[in-house]
N, C-alpha and C positions, 0 to 999 in steps of 0.2 A: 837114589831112591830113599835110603836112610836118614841122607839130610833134608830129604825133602816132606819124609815123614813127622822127624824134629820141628820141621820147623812149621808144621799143622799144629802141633801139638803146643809146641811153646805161644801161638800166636791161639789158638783154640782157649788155654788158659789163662790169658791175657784180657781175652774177651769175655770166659766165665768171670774171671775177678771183678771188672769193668761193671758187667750184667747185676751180678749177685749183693754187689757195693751198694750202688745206685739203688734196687729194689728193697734191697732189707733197709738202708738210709728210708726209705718211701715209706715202706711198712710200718716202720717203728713213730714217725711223726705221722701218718694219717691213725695210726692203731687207737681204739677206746675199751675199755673194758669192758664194753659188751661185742665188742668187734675187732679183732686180730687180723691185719692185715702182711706181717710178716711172711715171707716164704716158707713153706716147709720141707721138709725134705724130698719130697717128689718132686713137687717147686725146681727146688736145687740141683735135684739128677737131671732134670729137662732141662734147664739153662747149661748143665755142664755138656748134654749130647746135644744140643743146639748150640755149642760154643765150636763144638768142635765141626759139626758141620758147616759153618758161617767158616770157618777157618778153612776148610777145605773149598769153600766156592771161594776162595780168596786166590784161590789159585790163578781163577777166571783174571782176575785184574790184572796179574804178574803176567800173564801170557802177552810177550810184545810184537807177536807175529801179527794181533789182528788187534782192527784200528780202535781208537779210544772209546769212542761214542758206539760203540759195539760192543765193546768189554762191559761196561759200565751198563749198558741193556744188559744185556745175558745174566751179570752178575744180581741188578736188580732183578731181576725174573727168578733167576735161580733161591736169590736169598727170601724174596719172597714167599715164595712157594713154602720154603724152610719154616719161616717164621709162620705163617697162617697155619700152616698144617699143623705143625706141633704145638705151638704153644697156645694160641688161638683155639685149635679143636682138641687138644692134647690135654692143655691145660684145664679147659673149662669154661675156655671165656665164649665159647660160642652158645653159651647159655642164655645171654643178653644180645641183642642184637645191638644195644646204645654200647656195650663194653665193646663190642668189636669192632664197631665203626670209631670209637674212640682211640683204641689198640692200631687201625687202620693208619687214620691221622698221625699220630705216633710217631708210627716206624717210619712212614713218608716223610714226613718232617726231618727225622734224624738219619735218614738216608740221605737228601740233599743236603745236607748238613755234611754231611763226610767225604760226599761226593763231588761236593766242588771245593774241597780242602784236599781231598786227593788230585783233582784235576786241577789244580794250583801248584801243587808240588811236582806233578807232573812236567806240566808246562817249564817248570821252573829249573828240574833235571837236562829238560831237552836244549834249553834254553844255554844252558853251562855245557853241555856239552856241543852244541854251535860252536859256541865261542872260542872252547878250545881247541879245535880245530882249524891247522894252519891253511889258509888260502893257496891251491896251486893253481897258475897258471894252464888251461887245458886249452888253450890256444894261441902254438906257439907257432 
């Protein structure tokens, strides 16, 4: 349970760094002097409690009892749900309707983006361990 909580926590802030890098990077080259695009601090409390929850449905993925293309649903569904709600309505952005179909595009995009790079290393895990596994004869 401890290690398991560590290891939300470490992968949670992994994902805050990730998040908070890329967006303030964004901020500061779209930002003009009559317009501030940086994050602010609430900004940064909601990406830190959306880091950690995206860490926590990470868990969905690691779960090897049930089948891939079912992890990977649930997971998208779950994180979804994460990111719209909070950051989408939480944030602000559901204030424009072009922002959050922009924000929609987005996330879709960089979810398939991760998801068949996860599903690559996946493949690629089960793949190595096939192989090391010695052949018995079971009909003898």
């Amino acid at each position: 349970m401890k290690n398991n909580f560590l290891n939300v926590i470490k992968s949670g802030c992994t994902i805050f760094t990730f998040i908070t890098v890329i967006t303030y990077t964004i901020g500061m080259i779209l930002s003009t002097p009559e317009k501030n695009y940086i994050p602010t601090l609430k900004t940064i409390y909601i990406y830190l409690f959306v880091s950690i929850l995206f860490a926590m449905a990470n868990n969905i993925l690691a779960n090897k009892k049930i089948n891939l293309v079912l992890r990977l649903l649930l997971h998208f569904l779950v994180s979804s749900l994460l990111f719209f709600g909070i950051t989408v309505i939480g944030g602000g952005l559901a204030n424009s309707g072009f922002a959050t179909i922009i924000m929609m595009f987005i996330y879709v995009l960089i979810y398939i983006i991760f998801a068949t790079v996860f599903v690559l290393i996946s493949k690629r895990k089960n793949n190595k361990n096939n192989e090391n596994e010695t052949y018995s004869n079971v009909f003898k």
